[in-house]
C-alpha positions in Angstrom: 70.9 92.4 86.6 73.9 94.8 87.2 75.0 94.6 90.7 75.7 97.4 92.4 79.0 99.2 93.4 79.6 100.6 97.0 80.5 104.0 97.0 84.1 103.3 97.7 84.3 100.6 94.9 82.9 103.1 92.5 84.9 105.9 93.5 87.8 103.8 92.9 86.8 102.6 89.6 85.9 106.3 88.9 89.8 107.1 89.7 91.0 104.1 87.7 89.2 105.2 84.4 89.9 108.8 84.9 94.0 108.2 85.2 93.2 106.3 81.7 91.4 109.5 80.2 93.6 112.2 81.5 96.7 110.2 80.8 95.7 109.8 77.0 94.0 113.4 76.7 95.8 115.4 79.2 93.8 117.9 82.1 92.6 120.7 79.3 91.8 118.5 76.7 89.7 115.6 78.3 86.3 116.5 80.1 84.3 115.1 82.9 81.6 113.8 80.3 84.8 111.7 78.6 85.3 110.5 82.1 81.5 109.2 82.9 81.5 108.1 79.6 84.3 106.1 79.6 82.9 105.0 83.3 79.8 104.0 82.3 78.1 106.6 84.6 76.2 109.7 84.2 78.1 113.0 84.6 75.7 113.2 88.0 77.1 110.3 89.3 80.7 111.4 88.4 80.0 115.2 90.1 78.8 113.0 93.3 82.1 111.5 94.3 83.8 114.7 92.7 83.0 118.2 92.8 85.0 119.5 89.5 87.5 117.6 87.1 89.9 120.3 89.1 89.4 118.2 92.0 89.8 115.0 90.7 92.6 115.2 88.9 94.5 117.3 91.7 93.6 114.0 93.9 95.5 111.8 91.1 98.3 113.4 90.8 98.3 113.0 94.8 98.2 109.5 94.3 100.2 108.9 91.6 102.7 110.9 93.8 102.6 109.0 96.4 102.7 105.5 95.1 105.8 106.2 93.3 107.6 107.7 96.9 106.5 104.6 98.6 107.7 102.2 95.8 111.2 103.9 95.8 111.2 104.3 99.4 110.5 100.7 100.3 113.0 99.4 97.5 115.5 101.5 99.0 115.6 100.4 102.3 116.2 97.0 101.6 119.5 97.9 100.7 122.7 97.0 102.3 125.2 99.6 100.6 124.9 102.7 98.9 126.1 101.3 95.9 122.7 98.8 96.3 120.7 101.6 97.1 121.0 103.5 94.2 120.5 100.2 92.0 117.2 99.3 93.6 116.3 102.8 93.8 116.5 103.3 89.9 114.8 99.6 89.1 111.9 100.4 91.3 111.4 103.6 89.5 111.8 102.1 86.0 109.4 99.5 87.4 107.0 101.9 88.3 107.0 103.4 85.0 106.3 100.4 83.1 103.9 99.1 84.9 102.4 102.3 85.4 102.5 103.9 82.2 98.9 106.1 82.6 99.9 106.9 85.7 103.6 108.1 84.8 101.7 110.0 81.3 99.6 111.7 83.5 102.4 112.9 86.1 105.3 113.8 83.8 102.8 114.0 80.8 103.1 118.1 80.4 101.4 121.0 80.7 100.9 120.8 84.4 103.6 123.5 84.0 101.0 126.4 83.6 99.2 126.0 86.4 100.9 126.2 89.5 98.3 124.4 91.5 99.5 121.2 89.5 103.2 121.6 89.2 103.3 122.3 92.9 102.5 118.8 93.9 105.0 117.6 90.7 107.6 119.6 92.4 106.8 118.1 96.0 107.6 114.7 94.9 110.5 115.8 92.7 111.7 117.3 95.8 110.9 114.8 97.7 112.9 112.0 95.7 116.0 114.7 95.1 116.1 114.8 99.4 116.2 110.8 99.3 118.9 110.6 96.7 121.1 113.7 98.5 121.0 111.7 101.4 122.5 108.7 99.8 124.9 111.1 98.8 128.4 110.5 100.8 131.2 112.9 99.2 133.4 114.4 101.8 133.2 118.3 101.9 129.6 119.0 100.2 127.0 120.9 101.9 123.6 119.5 102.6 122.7 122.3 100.3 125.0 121.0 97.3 123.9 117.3 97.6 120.2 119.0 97.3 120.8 120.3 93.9 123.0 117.0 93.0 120.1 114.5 94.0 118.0 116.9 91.8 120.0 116.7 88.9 120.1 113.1 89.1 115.8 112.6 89.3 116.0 114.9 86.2 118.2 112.5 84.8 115.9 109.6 85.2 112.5 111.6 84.9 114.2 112.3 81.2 115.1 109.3 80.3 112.1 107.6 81.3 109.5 110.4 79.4 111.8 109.6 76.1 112.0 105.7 76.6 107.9 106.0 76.8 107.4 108.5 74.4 109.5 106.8 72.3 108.1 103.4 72.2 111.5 102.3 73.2 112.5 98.6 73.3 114.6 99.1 76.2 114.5 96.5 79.1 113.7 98.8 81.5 115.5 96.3 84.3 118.6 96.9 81.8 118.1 100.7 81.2 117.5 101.2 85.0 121.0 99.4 85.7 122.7 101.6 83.3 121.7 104.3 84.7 121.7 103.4 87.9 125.6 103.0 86.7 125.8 106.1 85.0 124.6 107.8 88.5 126.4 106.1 90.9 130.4 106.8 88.9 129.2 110.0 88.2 129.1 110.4 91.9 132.4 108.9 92.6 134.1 111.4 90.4 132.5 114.5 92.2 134.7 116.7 94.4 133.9 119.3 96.5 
């Protein structure tokens, strides 16, 4: 006899099974029958905990979003120097990634791009991460405004390394691969003037 989940427990196993679906088949392309399917549910029991595949997919990318500010966050502040900041910072992301591959497919997967709804909470934590690199950011003479688009161009940095190291199949040590850029990042910045 199959015992039966809380509604908690199965919303969270509904979550954990649709971040496998979407991340594999992407928003358009996977359904909310793929989803109970892949559950073990019935669609009914799917459209109880969820209104629309709009909804729960929007609340995933929440998540994901999220759990990947926290992890940087908390690596960050155990940091004693800049220098270390930036080097946990990038192996906690790079961590993240590997660890959470559906999850990273899903956020930096594509197509999210045509709907603004989506890209909107991409961009929040994109933003987000740019504001907690600018403020690591100590060159004499830069505006607030100028170590905003810096810390930008250095989470584009990662963001494209990481999609082509998993895309790729890459055999990259991601421990390795986020020192060297970690590296790459932090003399980049030494040589910046204002």
């Amino acid at each position: 006899m199959a015992t039966r989940l809380s509604a908690a427990r199965r919303r969270r196993q509904l979550v954990e099974v649709a971040l496998r679906v979407f991340a594999e088949l992407g928003f358009h392309d996977a359904s909310m029958n793929d989803i109970a399917e892949a559950a073990g549910v019935t669609k009914p029991v799917l459209y109880q905990h969820f209104r629309s595949k709009r909804e729960l997919f929007s609340e995933l990318l929440t998540d994901v979003g999220a759990e990947l500010q926290e992890t940087i966050t908390k690596a960050v502040a155990a940091a004693h120097s800049p220098h270390e900041m930036v080097e946990l910072g990038f192996a906690a992301y790079f961590r993240y990634v590997d660890q959470h591959r559906d999850a990273f497919q899903l956020f930096y997967g594509g197509g999210l791009g045509r709907d603004a709804g989506f890209s909107e909470v991409v961009n929040q934590v994109e933003t987000a991460l740019a504001n907690l690199v600018a403020d690591l950011i100590e060159i004499e003479g830069l505006t607030a405004g100028q170590r905003r688009v810096l810390g930008h161009g250095i989470v584009g940095m990662i963001e494209g390394a990481s999609t082509y190291w998993v895309r790729s199949n890459s055999d990259a040590d991601p421990a390795a691969l986020a020192h060297q850029l970690a590296e790459l990042a932090w003399r980049g910045l030494r040589g910046v003037r204002a």
